[in-house]
C-alpha positions as CSV (number, residue, x, y, z in Angstrom):
1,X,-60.0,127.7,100.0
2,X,-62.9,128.3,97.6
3,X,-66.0,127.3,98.1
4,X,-65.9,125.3,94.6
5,X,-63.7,123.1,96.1
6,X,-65.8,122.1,99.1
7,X,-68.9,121.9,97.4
8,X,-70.7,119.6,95.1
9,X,-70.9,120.8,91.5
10,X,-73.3,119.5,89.1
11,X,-71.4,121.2,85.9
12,X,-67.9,120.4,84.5
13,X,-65.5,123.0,86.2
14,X,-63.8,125.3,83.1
15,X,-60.9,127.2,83.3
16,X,-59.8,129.8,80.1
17,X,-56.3,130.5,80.3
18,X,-54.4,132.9,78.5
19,X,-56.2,135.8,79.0
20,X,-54.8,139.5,78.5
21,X,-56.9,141.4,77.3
22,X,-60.7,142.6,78.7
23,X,-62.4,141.6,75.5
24,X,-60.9,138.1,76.6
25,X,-61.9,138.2,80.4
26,X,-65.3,139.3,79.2
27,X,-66.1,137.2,76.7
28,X,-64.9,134.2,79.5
29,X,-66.8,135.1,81.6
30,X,-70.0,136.0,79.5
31,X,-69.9,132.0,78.4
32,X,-69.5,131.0,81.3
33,X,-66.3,130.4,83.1
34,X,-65.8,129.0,86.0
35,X,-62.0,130.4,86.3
36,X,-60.1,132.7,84.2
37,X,-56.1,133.1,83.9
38,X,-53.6,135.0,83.4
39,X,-49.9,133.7,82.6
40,X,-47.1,135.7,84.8
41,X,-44.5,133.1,83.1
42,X,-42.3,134.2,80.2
43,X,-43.8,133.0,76.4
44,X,-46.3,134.6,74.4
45,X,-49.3,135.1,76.6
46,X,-47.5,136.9,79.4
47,X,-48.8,140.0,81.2
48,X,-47.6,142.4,84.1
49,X,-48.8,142.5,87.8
50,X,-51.1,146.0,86.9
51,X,-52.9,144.9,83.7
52,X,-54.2,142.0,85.7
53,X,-54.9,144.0,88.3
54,X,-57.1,146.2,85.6
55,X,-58.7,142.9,84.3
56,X,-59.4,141.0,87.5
57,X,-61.5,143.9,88.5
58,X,-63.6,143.2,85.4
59,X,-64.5,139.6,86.9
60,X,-67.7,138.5,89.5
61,X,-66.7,137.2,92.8
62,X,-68.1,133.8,91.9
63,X,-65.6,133.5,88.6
64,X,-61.7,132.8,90.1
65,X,-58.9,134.8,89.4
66,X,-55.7,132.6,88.8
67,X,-52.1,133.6,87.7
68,X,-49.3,130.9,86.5
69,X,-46.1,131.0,87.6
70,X,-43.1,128.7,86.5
71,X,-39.7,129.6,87.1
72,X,-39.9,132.5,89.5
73,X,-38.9,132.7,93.1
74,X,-41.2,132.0,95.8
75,X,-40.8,135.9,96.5
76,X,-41.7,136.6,92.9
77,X,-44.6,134.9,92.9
78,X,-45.6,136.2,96.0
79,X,-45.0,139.6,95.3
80,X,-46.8,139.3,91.7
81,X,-49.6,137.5,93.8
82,X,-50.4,140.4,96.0
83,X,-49.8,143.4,93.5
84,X,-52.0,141.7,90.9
85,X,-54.9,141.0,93.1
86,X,-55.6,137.5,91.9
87,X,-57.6,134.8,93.7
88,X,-55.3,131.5,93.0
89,X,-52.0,130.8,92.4
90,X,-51.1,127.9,89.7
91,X,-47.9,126.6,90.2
92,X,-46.5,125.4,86.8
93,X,-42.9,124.0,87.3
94,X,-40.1,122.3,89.1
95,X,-41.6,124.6,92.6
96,X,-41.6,122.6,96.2
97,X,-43.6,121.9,98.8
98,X,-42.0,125.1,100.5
99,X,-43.7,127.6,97.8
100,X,-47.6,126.5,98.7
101,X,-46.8,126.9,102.8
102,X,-45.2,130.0,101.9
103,X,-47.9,131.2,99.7
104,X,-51.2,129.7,101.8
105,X,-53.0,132.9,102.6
106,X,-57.1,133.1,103.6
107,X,-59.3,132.9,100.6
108,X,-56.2,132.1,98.4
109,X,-56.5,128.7,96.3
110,X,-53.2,126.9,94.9
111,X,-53.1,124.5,91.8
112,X,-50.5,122.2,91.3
113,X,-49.8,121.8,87.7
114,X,-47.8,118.7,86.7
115,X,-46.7,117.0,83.6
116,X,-48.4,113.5,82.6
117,X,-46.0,110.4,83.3
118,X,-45.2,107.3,84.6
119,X,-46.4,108.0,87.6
120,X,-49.6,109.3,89.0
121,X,-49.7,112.8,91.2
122,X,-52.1,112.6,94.6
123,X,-53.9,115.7,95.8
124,X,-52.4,117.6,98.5
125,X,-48.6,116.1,98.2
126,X,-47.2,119.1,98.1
127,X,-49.8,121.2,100.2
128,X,-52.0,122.4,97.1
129,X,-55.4,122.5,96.8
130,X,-56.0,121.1,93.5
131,X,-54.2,119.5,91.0
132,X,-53.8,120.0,87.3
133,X,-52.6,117.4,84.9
134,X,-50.8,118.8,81.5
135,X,-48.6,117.8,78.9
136,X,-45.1,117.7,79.0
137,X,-44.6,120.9,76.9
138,X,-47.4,123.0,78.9
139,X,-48.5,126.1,76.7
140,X,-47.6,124.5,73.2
141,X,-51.2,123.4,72.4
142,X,-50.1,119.9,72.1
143,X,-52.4,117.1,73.0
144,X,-51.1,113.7,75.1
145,X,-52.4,110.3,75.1
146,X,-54.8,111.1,77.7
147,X,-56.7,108.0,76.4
148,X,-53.7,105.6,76.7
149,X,-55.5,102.3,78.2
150,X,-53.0,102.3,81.1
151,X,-54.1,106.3,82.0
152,X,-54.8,106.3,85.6
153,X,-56.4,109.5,87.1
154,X,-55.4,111.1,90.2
155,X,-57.9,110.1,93.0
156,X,-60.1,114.1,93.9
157,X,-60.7,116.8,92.0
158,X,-58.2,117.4,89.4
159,X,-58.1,119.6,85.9
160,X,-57.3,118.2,82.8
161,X,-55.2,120.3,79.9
162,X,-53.1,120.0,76.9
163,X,-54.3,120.2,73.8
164,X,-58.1,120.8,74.5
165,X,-60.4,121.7,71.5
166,X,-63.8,122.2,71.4
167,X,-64.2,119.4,69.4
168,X,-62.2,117.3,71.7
169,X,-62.6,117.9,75.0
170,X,-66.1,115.9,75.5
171,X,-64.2,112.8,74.4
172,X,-61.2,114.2,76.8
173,X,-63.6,114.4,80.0
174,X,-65.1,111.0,79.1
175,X,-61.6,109.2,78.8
176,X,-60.6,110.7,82.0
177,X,-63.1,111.2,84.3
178,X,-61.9,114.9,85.1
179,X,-63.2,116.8,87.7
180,X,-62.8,120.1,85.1
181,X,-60.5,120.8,82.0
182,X,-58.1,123.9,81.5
183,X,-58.0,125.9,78.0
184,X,-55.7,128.3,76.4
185,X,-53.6,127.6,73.1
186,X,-57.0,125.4,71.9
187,X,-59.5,128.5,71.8
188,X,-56.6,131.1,69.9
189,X,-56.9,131.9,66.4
190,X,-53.2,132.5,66.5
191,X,-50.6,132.1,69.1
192,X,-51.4,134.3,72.1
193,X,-54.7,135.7,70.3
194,X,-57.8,134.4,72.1
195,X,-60.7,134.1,69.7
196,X,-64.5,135.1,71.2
197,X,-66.3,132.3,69.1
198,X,-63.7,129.2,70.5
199,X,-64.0,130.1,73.8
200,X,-67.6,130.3,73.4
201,X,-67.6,126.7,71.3
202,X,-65.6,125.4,74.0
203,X,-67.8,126.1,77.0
204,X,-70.8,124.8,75.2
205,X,-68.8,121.7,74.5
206,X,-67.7,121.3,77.7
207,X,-70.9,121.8,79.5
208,X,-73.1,119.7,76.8
Protein backbone atom coordinates (compact mmCIF):
# COMPACT_ATOMS: atom_id res chain seq x y z
CA UNK A 1 0.00 0.00 0.00
CA UNK A 2 1.18 3.60 -0.48
CA UNK A 3 2.27 5.57 1.92
CA UNK A 4 -0.50 8.25 0.98
CA UNK A 5 -2.84 6.11 2.32
CA UNK A 6 -1.39 5.64 5.76
CA UNK A 7 -0.44 8.96 6.29
CA UNK A 8 -2.09 12.21 7.14
CA UNK A 9 -2.32 14.76 4.28
CA UNK A 10 -2.87 18.22 4.74
CA UNK A 11 -3.68 18.92 0.81
CA UNK A 12 -6.65 17.60 -1.25
CA UNK A 13 -5.48 14.28 -2.94
CA UNK A 14 -5.75 14.93 -7.12
CA UNK A 15 -5.84 12.47 -9.56
CA UNK A 16 -5.53 13.44 -13.75
CA UNK A 17 -6.84 10.78 -15.63
CA UNK A 18 -6.67 10.26 -19.19
CA UNK A 19 -3.31 10.72 -19.82
CA UNK A 20 -1.48 9.51 -23.12
CA UNK A 21 0.72 11.41 -24.05
CA UNK A 22 4.21 12.86 -22.20
CA UNK A 23 3.20 16.44 -22.68
CA UNK A 24 0.18 15.27 -20.58
CA UNK A 25 2.09 13.27 -17.74
CA UNK A 26 4.41 16.24 -17.61
CA UNK A 27 2.28 18.94 -17.49
CA UNK A 28 0.33 16.65 -14.44
CA UNK A 29 2.90 16.35 -12.74
CA UNK A 30 4.54 19.84 -13.13
CA UNK A 31 1.07 21.32 -11.36
CA UNK A 32 1.08 19.11 -9.08
CA UNK A 33 -0.48 15.75 -9.22
CA UNK A 34 -0.74 13.64 -6.70
CA UNK A 35 -1.66 10.56 -9.22
CA UNK A 36 -1.71 10.28 -12.79
CA UNK A 37 -3.66 7.67 -15.11
CA UNK A 38 -3.74 5.94 -17.83
CA UNK A 39 -7.07 4.19 -19.32
CA UNK A 40 -6.28 0.40 -20.53
CA UNK A 41 -10.34 0.16 -21.12
CA UNK A 42 -11.72 0.53 -24.67
CA UNK A 43 -13.13 4.42 -25.59
CA UNK A 44 -11.24 7.29 -26.65
CA UNK A 45 -8.47 7.73 -24.08
CA UNK A 46 -7.12 4.20 -24.37
CA UNK A 47 -3.39 3.31 -24.59
CA UNK A 48 -1.15 0.01 -24.87
CA UNK A 49 0.78 -1.73 -22.08
CA UNK A 50 4.46 -0.09 -23.76
CA UNK A 51 3.45 3.53 -24.15
CA UNK A 52 2.68 3.55 -20.52
CA UNK A 53 5.47 1.93 -19.77
CA UNK A 54 7.47 4.95 -21.84
CA UNK A 55 5.36 7.50 -19.82
CA UNK A 56 5.39 6.12 -16.33
CA UNK A 57 9.06 6.38 -16.51
CA UNK A 58 8.57 10.09 -16.98
CA UNK A 59 6.87 10.28 -13.44
CA UNK A 60 8.69 10.84 -9.58
CA UNK A 61 8.30 8.07 -7.19
CA UNK A 62 6.15 10.29 -4.97
CA UNK A 63 3.45 10.95 -7.99
CA UNK A 64 1.31 7.33 -8.47
CA UNK A 65 1.07 5.46 -11.52
CA UNK A 66 -2.58 4.02 -12.03
CA UNK A 67 -4.16 2.11 -14.98
CA UNK A 68 -8.13 1.53 -15.33
CA UNK A 69 -9.44 -1.52 -16.24
CA UNK A 70 -13.14 -2.42 -16.91
CA UNK A 71 -14.15 -5.33 -18.66
CA UNK A 72 -11.03 -7.34 -18.93
CA UNK A 73 -10.09 -10.62 -17.32
CA UNK A 74 -8.46 -10.80 -14.04
CA UNK A 75 -5.49 -12.26 -16.35
CA UNK A 76 -5.71 -9.19 -18.55
CA UNK A 77 -5.43 -6.86 -16.14
CA UNK A 78 -2.77 -8.57 -14.56
CA UNK A 79 -0.74 -9.08 -17.39
CA UNK A 80 -1.26 -5.30 -18.62
CA UNK A 81 -0.39 -4.47 -14.86
CA UNK A 82 3.03 -6.03 -14.93
CA UNK A 83 4.12 -5.17 -18.66
CA UNK A 84 3.10 -1.50 -18.15
CA UNK A 85 4.86 -0.90 -14.94
CA UNK A 86 2.18 1.02 -13.14
CA UNK A 87 1.83 1.54 -9.45
CA UNK A 88 -2.09 1.03 -8.85
CA UNK A 89 -4.70 -0.70 -10.33
CA UNK A 90 -8.31 1.06 -10.66
CA UNK A 91 -10.89 -1.30 -11.02
CA UNK A 92 -13.77 0.30 -13.06
CA UNK A 93 -16.58 -2.28 -13.59
CA UNK A 94 -18.79 -5.21 -12.74
CA UNK A 95 -14.99 -7.02 -11.33
CA UNK A 96 -15.27 -9.17 -7.75
CA UNK A 97 -13.73 -9.47 -4.80
CA UNK A 98 -11.62 -12.34 -6.55
CA UNK A 99 -9.73 -9.76 -8.93
CA UNK A 100 -8.13 -7.47 -5.82
CA UNK A 101 -6.83 -10.99 -3.95
CA UNK A 102 -5.64 -12.00 -7.21
CA UNK A 103 -4.07 -8.69 -8.01
CA UNK A 104 -2.62 -7.67 -4.27
CA UNK A 105 1.05 -7.56 -4.96
CA UNK A 106 3.82 -5.44 -2.41
CA UNK A 107 3.73 -1.78 -3.18
CA UNK A 108 0.71 -2.22 -5.51
CA UNK A 109 -2.49 0.00 -4.53
CA UNK A 110 -6.15 -1.03 -5.77
CA UNK A 111 -9.08 1.56 -6.25
CA UNK A 112 -12.43 0.44 -6.39
CA UNK A 113 -14.36 2.59 -8.65
CA UNK A 114 -18.19 2.47 -8.32
CA UNK A 115 -21.15 4.15 -9.72
CA UNK A 116 -23.26 6.57 -7.32
CA UNK A 117 -26.65 4.95 -6.09
CA UNK A 118 -29.02 4.09 -3.74
CA UNK A 119 -26.77 2.69 -1.66
CA UNK A 120 -23.52 3.69 -0.12
CA UNK A 121 -20.00 1.65 -0.97
CA UNK A 122 -17.74 0.93 2.39
CA UNK A 123 -13.98 0.81 2.07
CA UNK A 124 -12.38 -2.45 1.81
CA UNK A 125 -15.66 -4.62 0.87
CA UNK A 126 -14.16 -6.01 -1.77
CA UNK A 127 -10.36 -6.09 -0.54
CA UNK A 128 -9.44 -2.61 -2.20
CA UNK A 129 -7.60 -0.03 -0.83
CA UNK A 130 -9.49 2.98 -1.71
CA UNK A 131 -12.59 3.71 -3.17
CA UNK A 132 -13.72 5.93 -5.96
CA UNK A 133 -17.23 7.24 -6.33
CA UNK A 134 -18.35 8.14 -10.24
CA UNK A 135 -21.16 8.54 -12.24
CA UNK A 136 -23.12 6.08 -13.77
CA UNK A 137 -21.71 6.68 -17.31
CA UNK A 138 -17.88 6.89 -16.06
CA UNK A 139 -15.71 8.64 -18.77
CA UNK A 140 -18.63 10.74 -20.39
CA UNK A 141 -17.81 14.01 -18.49
CA UNK A 142 -21.14 14.01 -17.07
CA UNK A 143 -21.75 15.48 -13.62
CA UNK A 144 -24.27 13.75 -10.84
CA UNK A 145 -26.14 15.11 -8.10
CA UNK A 146 -23.33 14.88 -5.83
CA UNK A 147 -25.09 17.64 -3.80
CA UNK A 148 -28.48 15.78 -3.48
CA UNK A 149 -29.48 16.49 0.35
CA UNK A 150 -29.81 12.76 0.98
CA UNK A 151 -25.85 12.20 -0.52
CA UNK A 152 -24.17 10.12 2.05
CA UNK A 153 -20.35 9.69 1.74
CA UNK A 154 -18.63 6.55 2.16
CA UNK A 155 -16.96 6.49 5.71
CA UNK A 156 -12.44 6.71 4.78
CA UNK A 157 -10.69 7.95 2.27
CA UNK A 158 -12.57 7.96 -0.88
CA UNK A 159 -12.19 9.94 -4.47
CA UNK A 160 -14.79 11.88 -5.93
CA UNK A 161 -15.35 12.10 -10.04
CA UNK A 162 -17.75 12.71 -12.72
CA UNK A 163 -18.08 15.70 -14.17
CA UNK A 164 -15.34 17.73 -12.34
CA UNK A 165 -14.39 21.33 -13.63
CA UNK A 166 -12.20 23.64 -12.39
CA UNK A 167 -14.83 25.82 -11.68
CA UNK A 168 -16.73 23.15 -9.97
CA UNK A 169 -14.87 21.05 -8.07
CA UNK A 170 -14.33 23.44 -4.88
CA UNK A 171 -18.10 23.39 -4.47
CA UNK A 172 -17.80 19.41 -5.29
CA UNK A 173 -15.17 18.82 -2.34
CA UNK A 174 -17.32 21.08 -0.01
CA UNK A 175 -20.69 19.21 -0.72
CA UNK A 176 -18.94 15.96 -0.18
CA UNK A 177 -16.39 15.98 2.15
CA UNK A 178 -13.96 13.93 -0.26
CA UNK A 179 -10.91 12.72 0.75
CA UNK A 180 -9.51 13.74 -3.11
CA UNK A 181 -11.34 14.16 -6.50
CA UNK A 182 -10.43 12.28 -9.96
CA UNK A 183 -10.27 14.40 -13.41
CA UNK A 184 -10.23 13.51 -16.99
CA UNK A 185 -13.01 14.44 -19.56
CA UNK A 186 -13.27 18.05 -17.33
CA UNK A 187 -9.63 19.25 -18.19
CA UNK A 188 -9.88 18.16 -22.32
CA UNK A 189 -10.34 20.68 -24.91
CA UNK A 190 -11.90 17.96 -26.92
CA UNK A 191 -12.71 14.36 -26.29
CA UNK A 192 -9.56 12.47 -25.43
CA UNK A 193 -7.31 15.79 -25.84
CA UNK A 194 -5.98 16.86 -22.47
CA UNK A 195 -5.45 20.57 -22.41
CA UNK A 196 -2.08 22.04 -20.26
CA UNK A 197 -3.99 25.26 -19.04
CA UNK A 198 -7.24 22.95 -17.45
CA UNK A 199 -5.21 20.69 -15.81
CA UNK A 200 -3.23 23.42 -14.49
CA UNK A 201 -6.71 25.54 -13.54
CA UNK A 202 -7.89 22.50 -11.96
CA UNK A 203 -5.12 21.83 -9.52
CA UNK A 204 -5.10 25.32 -8.40
CA UNK A 205 -8.75 25.00 -7.86
CA UNK A 206 -8.50 22.10 -6.13
CA UNK A 207 -5.76 22.89 -3.82
CA UNK A 208 -7.15 26.70 -3.08
Amino acid sequence: MAFWLTSDMAELFVKICGLRTERDVDVAVAAGADAVGFVFAAGPRTVDAPTVRRLAARVPEQVLTVGVFRGQTVEQVRELTEDSGIRAVQLHGDEGPEYCETLRAPGRTLIRAVAAGERTPRLGEFGEDLLLLDAPDPGSGKAWNWGAPDFTAPDGRWLLAGGLRPDTVRAAVAATGAWGVDVSSGVESARGVKSPELIRAFLTAARA
